[in-house]
CHARMM-style PDB file with segment names, atoms N, HN, CA, C and O in Angstrom:
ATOM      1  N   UNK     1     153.934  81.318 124.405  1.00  0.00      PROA
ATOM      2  CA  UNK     1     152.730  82.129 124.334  1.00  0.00      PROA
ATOM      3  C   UNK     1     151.518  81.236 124.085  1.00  0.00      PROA
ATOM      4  O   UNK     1     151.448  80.335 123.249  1.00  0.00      PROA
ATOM      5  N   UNK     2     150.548  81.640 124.965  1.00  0.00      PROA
ATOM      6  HN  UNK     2     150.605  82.372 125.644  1.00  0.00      PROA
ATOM      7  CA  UNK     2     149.286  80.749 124.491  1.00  0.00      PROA
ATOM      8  C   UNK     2     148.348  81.302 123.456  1.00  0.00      PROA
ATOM      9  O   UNK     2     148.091  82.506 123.432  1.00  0.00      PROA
ATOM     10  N   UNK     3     147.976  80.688 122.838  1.00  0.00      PROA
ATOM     11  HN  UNK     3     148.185  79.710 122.857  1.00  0.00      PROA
ATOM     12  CA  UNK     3     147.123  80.670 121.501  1.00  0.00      PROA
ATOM     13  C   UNK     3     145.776  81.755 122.159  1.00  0.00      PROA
ATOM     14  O   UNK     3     145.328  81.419 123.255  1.00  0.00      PROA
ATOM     15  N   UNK     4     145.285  82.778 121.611  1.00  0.00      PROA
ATOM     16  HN  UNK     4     145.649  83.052 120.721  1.00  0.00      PROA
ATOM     17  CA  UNK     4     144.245  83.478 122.251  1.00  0.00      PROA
ATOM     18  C   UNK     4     142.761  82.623 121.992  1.00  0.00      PROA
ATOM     19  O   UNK     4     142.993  82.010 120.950  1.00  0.00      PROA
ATOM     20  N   UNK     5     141.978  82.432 122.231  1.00  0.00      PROA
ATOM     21  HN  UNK     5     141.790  82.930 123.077  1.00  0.00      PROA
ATOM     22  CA  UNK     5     140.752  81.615 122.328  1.00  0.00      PROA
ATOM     23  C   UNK     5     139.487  83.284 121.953  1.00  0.00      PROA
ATOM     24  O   UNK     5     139.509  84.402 122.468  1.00  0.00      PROA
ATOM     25  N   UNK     6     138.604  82.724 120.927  1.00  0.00      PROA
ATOM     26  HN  UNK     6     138.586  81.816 120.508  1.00  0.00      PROA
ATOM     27  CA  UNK     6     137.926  83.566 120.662  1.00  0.00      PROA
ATOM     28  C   UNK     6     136.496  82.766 121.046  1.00  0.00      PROA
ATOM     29  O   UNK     6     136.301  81.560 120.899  1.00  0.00      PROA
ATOM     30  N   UNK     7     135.190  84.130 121.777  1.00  0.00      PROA
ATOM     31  HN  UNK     7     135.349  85.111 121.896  1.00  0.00      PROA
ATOM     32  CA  UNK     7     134.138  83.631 122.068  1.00  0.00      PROA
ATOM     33  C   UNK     7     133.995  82.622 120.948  1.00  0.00      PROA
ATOM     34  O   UNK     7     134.395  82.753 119.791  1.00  0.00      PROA
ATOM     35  N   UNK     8     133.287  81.481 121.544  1.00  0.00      PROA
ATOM     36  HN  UNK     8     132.962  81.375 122.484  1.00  0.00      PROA
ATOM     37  CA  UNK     8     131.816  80.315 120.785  1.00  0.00      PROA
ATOM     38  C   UNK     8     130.945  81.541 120.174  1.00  0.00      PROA
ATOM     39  O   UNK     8     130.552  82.593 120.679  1.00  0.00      PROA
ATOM     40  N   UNK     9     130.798  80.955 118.827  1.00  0.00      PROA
ATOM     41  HN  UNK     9     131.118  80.101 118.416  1.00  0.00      PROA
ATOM     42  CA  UNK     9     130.274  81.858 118.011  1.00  0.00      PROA
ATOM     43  C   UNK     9     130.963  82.590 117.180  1.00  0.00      PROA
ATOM     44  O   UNK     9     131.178  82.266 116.012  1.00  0.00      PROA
ATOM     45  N   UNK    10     131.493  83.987 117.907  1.00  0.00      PROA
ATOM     46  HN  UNK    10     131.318  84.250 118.855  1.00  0.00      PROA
ATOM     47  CA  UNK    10     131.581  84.734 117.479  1.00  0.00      PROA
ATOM     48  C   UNK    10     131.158  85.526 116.304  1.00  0.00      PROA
ATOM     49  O   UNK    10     129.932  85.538 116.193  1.00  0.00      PROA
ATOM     50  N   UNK    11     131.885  86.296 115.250  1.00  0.00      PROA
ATOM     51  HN  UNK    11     132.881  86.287 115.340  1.00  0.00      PROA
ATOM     52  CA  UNK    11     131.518  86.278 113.878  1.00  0.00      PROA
ATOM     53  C   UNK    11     130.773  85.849 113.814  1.00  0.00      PROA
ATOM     54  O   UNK    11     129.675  86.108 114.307  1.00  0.00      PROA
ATOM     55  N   UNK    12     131.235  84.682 112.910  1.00  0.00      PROA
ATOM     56  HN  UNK    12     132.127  84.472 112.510  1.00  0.00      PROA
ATOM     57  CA  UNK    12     130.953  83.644 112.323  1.00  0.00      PROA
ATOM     58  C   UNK    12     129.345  83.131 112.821  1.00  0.00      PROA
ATOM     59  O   UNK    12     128.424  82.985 112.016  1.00  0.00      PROA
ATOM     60  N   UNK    13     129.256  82.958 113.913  1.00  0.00      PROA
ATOM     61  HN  UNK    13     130.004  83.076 114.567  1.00  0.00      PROA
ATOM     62  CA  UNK    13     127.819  82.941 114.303  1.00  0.00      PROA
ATOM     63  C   UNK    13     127.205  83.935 114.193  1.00  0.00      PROA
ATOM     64  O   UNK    13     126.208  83.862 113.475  1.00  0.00      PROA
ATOM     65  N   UNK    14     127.502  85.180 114.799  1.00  0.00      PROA
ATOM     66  HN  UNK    14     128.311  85.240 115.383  1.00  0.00      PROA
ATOM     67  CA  UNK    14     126.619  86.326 114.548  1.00  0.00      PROA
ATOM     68  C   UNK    14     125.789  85.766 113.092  1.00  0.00      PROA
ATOM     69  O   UNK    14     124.582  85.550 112.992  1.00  0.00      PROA
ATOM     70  N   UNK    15     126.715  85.630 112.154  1.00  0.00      PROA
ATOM     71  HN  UNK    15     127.696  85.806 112.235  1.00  0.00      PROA
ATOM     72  CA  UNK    15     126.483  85.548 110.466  1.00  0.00      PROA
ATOM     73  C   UNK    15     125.122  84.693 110.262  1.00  0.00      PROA
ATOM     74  O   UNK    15     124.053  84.986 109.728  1.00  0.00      PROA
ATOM     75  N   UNK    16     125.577  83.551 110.883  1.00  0.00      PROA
ATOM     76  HN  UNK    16     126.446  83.313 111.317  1.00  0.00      PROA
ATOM     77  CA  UNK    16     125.174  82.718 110.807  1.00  0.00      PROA
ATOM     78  C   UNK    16     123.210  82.700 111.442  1.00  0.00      PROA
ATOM     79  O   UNK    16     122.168  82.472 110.828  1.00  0.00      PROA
ATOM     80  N   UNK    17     123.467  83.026 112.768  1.00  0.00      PROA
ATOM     81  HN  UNK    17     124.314  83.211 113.267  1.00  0.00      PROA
ATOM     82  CA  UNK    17     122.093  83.385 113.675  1.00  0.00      PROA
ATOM     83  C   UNK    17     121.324  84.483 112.265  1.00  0.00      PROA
ATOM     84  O   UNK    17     120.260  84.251 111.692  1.00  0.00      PROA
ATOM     85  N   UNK    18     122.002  85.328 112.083  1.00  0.00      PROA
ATOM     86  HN  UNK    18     122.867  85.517 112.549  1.00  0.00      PROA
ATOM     87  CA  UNK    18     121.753  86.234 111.325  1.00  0.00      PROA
ATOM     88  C   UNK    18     120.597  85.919 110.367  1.00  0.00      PROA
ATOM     89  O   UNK    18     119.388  86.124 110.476  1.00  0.00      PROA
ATOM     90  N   UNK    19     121.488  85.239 109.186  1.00  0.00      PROA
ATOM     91  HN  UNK    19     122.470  85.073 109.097  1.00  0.00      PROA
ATOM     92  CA  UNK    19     120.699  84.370 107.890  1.00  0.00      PROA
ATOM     93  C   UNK    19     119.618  83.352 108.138  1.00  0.00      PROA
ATOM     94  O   UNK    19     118.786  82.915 107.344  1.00  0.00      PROA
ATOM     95  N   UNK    20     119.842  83.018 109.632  1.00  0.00      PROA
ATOM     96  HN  UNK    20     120.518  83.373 110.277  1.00  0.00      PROA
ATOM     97  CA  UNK    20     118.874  82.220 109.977  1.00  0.00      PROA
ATOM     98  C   UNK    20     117.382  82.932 110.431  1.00  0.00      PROA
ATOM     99  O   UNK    20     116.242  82.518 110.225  1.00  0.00      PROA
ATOM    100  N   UNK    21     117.796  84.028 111.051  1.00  0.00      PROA
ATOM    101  HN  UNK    21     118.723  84.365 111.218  1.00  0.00      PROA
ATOM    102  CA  UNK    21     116.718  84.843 110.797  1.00  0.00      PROA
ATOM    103  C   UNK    21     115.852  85.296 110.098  1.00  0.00      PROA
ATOM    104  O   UNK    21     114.655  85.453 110.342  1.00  0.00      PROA
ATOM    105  N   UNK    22     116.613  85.590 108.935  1.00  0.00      PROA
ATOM    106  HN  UNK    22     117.585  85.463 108.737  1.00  0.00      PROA
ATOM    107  CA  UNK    22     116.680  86.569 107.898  1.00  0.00      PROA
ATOM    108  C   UNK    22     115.562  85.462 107.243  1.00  0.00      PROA
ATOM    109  O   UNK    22     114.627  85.949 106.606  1.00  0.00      PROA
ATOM    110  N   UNK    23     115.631  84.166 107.370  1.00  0.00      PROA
ATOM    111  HN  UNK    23     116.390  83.771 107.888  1.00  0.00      PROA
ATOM    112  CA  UNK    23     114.740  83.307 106.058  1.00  0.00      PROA
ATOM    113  C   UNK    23     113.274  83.464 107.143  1.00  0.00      PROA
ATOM    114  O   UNK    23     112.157  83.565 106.636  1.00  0.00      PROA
ATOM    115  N   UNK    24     113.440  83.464 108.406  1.00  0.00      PROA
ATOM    116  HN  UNK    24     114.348  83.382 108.818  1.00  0.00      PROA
ATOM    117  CA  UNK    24     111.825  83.253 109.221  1.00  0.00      PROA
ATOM    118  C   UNK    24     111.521  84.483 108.833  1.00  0.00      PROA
ATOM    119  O   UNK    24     110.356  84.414 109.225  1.00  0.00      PROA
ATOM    120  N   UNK    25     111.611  85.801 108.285  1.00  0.00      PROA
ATOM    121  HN  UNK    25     112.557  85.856 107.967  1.00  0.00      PROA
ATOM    122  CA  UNK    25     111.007  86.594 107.871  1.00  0.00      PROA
ATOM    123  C   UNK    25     109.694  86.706 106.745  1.00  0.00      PROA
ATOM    124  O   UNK    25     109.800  86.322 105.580  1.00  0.00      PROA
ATOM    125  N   UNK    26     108.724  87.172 107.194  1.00  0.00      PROA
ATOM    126  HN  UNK    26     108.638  87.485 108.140  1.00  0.00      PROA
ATOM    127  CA  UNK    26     107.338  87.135 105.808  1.00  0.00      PROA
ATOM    128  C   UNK    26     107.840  88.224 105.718  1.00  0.00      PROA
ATOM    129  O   UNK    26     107.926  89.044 106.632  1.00  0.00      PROA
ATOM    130  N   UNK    27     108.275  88.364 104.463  1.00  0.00      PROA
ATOM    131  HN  UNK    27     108.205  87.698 103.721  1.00  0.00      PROA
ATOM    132  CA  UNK    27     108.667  89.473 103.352  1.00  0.00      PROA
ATOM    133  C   UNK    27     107.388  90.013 102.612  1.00  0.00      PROA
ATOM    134  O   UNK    27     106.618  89.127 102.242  1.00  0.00      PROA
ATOM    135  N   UNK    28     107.091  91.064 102.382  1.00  0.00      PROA
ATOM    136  HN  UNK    28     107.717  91.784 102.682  1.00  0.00      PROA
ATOM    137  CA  UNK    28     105.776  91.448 101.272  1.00  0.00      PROA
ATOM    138  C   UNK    28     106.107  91.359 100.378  1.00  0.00      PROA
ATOM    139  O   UNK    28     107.257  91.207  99.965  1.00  0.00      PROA
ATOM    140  N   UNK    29     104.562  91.483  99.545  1.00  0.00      PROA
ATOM    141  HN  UNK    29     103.628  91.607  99.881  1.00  0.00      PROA
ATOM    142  CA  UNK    29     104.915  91.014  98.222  1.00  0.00      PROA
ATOM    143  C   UNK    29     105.470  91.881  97.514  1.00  0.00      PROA
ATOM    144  O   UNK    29     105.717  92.727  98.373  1.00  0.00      PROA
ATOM    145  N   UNK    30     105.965  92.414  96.278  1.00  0.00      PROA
ATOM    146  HN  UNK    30     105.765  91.726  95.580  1.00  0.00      PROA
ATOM    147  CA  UNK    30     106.060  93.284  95.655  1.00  0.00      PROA
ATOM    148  C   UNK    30     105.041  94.245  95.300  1.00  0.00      PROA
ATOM    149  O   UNK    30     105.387  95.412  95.113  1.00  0.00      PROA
ATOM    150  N   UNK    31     103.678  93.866  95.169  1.00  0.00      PROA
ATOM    151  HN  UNK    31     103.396  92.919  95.320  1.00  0.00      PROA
ATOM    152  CA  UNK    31     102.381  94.705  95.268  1.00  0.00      PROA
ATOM    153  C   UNK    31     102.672  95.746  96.802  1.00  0.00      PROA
ATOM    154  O   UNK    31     102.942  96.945  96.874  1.00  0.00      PROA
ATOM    155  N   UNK    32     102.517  94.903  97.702  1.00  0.00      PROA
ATOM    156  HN  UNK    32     102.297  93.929  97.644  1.00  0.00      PROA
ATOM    157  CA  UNK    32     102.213  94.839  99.177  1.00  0.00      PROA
ATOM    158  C   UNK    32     103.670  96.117  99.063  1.00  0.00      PROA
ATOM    159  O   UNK    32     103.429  97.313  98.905  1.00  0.00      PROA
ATOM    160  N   UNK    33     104.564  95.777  99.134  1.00  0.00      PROA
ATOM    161  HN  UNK    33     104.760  94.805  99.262  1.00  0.00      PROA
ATOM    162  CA  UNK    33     105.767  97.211  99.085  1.00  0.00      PROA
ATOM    163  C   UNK    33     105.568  98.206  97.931  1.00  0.00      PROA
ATOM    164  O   UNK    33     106.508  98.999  97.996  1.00  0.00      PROA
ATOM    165  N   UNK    34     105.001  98.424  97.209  1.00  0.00      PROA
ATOM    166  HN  UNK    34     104.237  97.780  97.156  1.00  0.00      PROA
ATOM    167  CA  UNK    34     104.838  99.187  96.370  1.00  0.00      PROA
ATOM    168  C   UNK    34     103.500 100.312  97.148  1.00  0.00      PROA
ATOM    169  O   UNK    34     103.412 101.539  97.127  1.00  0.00      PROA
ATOM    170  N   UNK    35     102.739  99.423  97.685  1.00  0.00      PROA
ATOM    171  HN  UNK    35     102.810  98.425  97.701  1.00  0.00      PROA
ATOM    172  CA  UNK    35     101.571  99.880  98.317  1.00  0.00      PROA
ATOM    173  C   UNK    35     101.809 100.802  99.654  1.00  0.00      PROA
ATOM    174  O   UNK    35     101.344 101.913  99.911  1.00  0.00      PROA
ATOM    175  N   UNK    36     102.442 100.202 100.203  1.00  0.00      PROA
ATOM    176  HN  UNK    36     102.820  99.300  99.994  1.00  0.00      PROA
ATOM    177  CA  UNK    36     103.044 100.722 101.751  1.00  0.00      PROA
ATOM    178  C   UNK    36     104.183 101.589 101.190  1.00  0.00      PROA
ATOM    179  O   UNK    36     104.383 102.602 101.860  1.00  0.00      PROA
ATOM    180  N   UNK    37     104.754 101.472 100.417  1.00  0.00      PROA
ATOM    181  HN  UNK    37     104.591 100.649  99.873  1.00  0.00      PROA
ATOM    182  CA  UNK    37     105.487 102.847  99.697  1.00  0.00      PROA
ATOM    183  C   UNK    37     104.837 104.285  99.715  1.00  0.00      PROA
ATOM    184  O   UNK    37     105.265 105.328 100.208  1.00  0.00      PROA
ATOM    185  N   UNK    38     103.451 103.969  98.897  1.00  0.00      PROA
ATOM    186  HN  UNK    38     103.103 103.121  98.496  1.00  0.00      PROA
ATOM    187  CA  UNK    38     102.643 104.743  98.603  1.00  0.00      PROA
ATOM    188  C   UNK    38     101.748 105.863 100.286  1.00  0.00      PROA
ATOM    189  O   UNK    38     101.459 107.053 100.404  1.00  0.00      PROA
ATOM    190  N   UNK    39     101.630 104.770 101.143  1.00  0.00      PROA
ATOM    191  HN  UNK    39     101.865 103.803 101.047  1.00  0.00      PROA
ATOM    192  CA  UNK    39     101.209 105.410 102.009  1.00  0.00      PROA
ATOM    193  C   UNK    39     102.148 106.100 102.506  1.00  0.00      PROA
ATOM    194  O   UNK    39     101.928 107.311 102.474  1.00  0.00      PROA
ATOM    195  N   UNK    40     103.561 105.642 103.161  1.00  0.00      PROA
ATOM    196  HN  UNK    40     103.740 104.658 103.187  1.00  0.00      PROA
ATOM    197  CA  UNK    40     104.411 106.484 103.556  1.00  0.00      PROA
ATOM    198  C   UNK    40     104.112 107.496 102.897  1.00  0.00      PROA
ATOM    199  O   UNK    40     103.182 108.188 103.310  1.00  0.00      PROA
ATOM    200  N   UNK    41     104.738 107.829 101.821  1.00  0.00      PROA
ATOM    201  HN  UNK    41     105.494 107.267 101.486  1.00  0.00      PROA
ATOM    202  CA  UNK    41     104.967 109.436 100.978  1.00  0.00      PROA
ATOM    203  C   UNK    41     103.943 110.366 101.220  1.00  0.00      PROA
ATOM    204  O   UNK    41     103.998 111.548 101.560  1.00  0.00      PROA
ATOM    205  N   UNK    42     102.599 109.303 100.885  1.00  0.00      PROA
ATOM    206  HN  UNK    42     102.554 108.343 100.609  1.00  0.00      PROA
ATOM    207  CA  UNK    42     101.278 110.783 101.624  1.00  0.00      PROA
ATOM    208  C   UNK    42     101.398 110.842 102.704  1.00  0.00      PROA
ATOM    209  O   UNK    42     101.022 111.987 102.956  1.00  0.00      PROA
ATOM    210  N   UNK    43     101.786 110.212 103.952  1.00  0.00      PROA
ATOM    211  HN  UNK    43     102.091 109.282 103.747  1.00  0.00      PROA
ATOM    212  CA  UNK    43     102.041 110.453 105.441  1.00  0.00      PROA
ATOM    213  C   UNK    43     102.945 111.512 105.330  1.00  0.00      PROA
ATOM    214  O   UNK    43     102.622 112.632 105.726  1.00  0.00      PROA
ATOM    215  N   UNK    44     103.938 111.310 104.884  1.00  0.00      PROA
ATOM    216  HN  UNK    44     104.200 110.400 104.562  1.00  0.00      PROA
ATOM    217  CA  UNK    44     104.998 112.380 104.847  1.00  0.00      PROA
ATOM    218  C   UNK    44     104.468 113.587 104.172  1.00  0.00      PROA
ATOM    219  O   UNK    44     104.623 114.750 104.544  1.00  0.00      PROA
ATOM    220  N   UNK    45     103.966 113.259 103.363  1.00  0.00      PROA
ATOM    221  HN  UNK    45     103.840 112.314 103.060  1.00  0.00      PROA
ATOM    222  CA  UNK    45     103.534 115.128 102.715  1.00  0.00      PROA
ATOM    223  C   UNK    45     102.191 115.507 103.023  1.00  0.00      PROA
ATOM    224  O   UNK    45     101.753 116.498 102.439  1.00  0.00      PROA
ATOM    225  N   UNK    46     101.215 114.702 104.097  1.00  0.00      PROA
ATOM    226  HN  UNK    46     101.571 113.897 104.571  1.00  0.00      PROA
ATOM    227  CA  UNK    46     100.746 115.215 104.856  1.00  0.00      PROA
ATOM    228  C   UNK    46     101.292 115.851 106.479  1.00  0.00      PROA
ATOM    229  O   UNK    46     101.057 117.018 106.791  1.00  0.00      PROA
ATOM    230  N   UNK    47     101.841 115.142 107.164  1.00  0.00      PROA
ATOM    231  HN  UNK    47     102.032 114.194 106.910  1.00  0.00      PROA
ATOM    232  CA  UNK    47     102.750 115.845 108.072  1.00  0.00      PROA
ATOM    233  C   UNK    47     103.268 117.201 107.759  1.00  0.00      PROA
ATOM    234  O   UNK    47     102.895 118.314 108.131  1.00  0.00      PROA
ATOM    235  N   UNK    48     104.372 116.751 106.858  1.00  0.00      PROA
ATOM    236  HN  UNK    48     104.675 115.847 106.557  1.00  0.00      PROA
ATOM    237  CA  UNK    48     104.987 117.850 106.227  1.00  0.00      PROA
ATOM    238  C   UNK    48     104.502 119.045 105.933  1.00  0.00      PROA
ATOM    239  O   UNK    48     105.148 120.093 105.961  1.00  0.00      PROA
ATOM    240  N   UNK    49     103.028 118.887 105.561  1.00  0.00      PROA
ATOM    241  HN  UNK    49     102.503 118.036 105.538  1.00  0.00      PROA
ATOM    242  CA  UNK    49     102.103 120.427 105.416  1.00  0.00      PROA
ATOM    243  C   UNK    49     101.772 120.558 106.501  1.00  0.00      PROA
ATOM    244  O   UNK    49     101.639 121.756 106.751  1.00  0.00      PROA
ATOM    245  N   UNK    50     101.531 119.861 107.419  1.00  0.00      PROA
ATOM    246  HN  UNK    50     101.639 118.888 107.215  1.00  0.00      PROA
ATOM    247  CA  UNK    50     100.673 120.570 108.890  1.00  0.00      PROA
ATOM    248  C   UNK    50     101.322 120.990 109.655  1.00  0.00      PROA
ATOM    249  O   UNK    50     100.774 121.558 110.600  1.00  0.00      PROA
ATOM    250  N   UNK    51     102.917 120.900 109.603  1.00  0.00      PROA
ATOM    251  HN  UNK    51     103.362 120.438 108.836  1.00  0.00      PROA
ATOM    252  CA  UNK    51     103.661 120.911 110.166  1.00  0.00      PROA
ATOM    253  C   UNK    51     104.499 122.317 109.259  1.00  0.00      PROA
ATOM    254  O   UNK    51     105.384 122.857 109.923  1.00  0.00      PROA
ATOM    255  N   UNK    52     104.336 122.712 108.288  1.00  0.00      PROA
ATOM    256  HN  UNK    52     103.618 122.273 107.748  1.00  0.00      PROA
ATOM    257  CA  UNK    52     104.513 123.760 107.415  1.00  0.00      PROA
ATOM    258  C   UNK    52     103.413 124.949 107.962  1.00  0.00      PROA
ATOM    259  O   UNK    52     103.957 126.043 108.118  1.00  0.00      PROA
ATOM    260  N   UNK    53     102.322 124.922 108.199  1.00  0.00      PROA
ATOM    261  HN  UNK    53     101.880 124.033 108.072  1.00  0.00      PROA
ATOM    262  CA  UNK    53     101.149 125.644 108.135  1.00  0.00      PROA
ATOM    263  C   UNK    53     100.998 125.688 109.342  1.00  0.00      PROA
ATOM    264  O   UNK    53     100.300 126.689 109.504  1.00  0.00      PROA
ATOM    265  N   UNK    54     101.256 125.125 110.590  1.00  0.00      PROA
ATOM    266  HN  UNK    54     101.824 124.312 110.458  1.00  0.00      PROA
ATOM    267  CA  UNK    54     101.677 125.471 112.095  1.00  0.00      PROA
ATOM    268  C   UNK    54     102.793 126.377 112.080  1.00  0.00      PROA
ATOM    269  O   UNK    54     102.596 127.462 112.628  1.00  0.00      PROA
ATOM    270  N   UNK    55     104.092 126.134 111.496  1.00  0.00      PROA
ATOM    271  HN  UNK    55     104.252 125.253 111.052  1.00  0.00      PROA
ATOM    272  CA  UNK    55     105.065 126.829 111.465  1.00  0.00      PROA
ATOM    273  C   UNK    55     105.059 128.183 110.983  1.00  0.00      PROA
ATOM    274  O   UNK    55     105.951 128.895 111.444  1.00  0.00      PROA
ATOM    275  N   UNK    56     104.131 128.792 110.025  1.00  0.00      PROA
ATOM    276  HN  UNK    56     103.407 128.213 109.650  1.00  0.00      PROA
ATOM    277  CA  UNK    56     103.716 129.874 109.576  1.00  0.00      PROA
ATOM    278  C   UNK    56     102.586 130.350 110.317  1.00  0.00      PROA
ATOM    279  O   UNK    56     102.173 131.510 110.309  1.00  0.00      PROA
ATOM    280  N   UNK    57     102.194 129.549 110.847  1.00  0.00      PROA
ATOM    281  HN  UNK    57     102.530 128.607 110.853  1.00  0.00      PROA
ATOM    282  CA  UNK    57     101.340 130.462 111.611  1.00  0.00      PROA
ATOM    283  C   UNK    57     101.764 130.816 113.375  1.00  0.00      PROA
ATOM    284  O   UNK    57     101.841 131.823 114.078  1.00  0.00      PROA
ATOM    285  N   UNK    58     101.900 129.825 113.489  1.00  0.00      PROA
ATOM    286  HN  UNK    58     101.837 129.006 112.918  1.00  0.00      PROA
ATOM    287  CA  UNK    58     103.143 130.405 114.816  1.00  0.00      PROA
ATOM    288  C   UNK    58     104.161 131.766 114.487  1.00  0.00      PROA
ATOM    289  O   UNK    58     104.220 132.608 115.383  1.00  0.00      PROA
ATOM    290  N   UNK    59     104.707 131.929 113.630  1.00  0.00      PROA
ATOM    291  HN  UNK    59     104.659 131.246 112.902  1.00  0.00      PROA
ATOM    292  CA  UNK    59     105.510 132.795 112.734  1.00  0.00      PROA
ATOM    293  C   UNK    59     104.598 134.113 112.765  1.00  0.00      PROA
ATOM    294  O   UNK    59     105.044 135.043 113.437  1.00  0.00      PROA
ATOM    295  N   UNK    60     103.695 134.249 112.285  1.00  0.00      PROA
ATOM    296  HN  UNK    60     103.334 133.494 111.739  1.00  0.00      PROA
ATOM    297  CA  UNK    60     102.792 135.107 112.295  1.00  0.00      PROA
ATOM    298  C   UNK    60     102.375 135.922 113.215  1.00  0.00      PROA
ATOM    299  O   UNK    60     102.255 137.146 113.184  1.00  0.00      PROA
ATOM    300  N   UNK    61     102.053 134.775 114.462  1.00  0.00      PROA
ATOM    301  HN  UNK    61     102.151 133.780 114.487  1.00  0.00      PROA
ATOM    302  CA  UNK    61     101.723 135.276 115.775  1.00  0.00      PROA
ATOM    303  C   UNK    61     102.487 135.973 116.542  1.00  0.00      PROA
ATOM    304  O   UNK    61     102.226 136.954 117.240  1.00  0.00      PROA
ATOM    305  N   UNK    62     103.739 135.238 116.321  1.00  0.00      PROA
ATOM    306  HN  UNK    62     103.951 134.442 115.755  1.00  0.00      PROA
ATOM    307  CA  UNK    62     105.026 135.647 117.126  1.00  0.00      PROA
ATOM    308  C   UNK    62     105.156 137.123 116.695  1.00  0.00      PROA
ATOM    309  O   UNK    62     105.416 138.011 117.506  1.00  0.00      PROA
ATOM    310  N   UNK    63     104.956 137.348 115.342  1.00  0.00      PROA
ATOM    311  HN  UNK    63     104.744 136.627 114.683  1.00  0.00      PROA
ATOM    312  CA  UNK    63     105.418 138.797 114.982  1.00  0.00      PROA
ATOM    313  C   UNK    63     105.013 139.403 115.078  1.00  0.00      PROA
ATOM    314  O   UNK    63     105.611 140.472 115.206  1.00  0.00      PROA
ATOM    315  N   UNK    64     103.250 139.361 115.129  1.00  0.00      PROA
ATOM    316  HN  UNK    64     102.764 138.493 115.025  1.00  0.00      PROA
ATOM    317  CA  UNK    64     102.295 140.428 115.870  1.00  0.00      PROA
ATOM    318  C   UNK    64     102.683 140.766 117.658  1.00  0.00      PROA
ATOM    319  O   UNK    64     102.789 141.877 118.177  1.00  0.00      PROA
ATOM    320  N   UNK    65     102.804 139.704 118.175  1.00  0.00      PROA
ATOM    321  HN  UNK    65     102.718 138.801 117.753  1.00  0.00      PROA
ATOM    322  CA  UNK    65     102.927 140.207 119.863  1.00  0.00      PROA
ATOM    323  C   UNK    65     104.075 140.847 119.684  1.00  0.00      PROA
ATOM    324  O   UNK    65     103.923 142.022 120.020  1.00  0.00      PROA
ATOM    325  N   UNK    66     105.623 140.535 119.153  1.00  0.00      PROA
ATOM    326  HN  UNK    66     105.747 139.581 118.881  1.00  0.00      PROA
ATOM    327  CA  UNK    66     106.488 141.057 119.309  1.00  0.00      PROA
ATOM    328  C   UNK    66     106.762 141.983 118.575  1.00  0.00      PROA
ATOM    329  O   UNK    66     107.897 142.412 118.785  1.00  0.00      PROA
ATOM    330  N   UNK    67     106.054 142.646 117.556  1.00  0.00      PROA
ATOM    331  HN  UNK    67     105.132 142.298 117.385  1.00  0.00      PROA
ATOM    332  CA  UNK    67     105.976 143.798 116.646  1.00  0.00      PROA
ATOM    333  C   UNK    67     106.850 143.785 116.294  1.00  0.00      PROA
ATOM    334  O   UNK    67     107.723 144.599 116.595  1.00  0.00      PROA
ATOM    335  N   UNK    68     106.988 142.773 115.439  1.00  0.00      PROA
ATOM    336  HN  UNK    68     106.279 142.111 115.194  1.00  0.00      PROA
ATOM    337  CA  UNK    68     108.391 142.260 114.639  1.00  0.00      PROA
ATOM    338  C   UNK    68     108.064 142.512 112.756  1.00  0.00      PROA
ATOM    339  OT1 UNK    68     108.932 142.217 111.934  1.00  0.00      PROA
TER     340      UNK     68
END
């Protein structure tokens, strides 16, 4: 039986390419993520209401035409 031969690389490289990546990354600072934290959440709970307050009012409409 012959010995099976695994791709160059493989794993082991994946891993490797990987971590090598991983260091060319500019990471933020801890300010800088705390900050961009902050905006997400009001993005989200602004969406989240306009997208609440469309939904009720669509709701509304719907039930007047359909005399619901």
């Amino acid at each position: 039986m012959a010995k099976q031969r695994t791709k160059p690389g493989g794993i082991q490289g994946f891993y490797r390419e990987t971590s090598a990546e991983l260091k060319k990354v500019s990471w933020p600072t801890r300010p800088e993520a705390i900050n961009l934290t902050k905006v997400v959440l009001i993005v989200i709970l602004v969406v989240g209401a306009f997208l609440g307050i469309l939904d009720f009012l669509f709701s509304r409409m719907f039930g007047l035409i359909l005399g619901a």
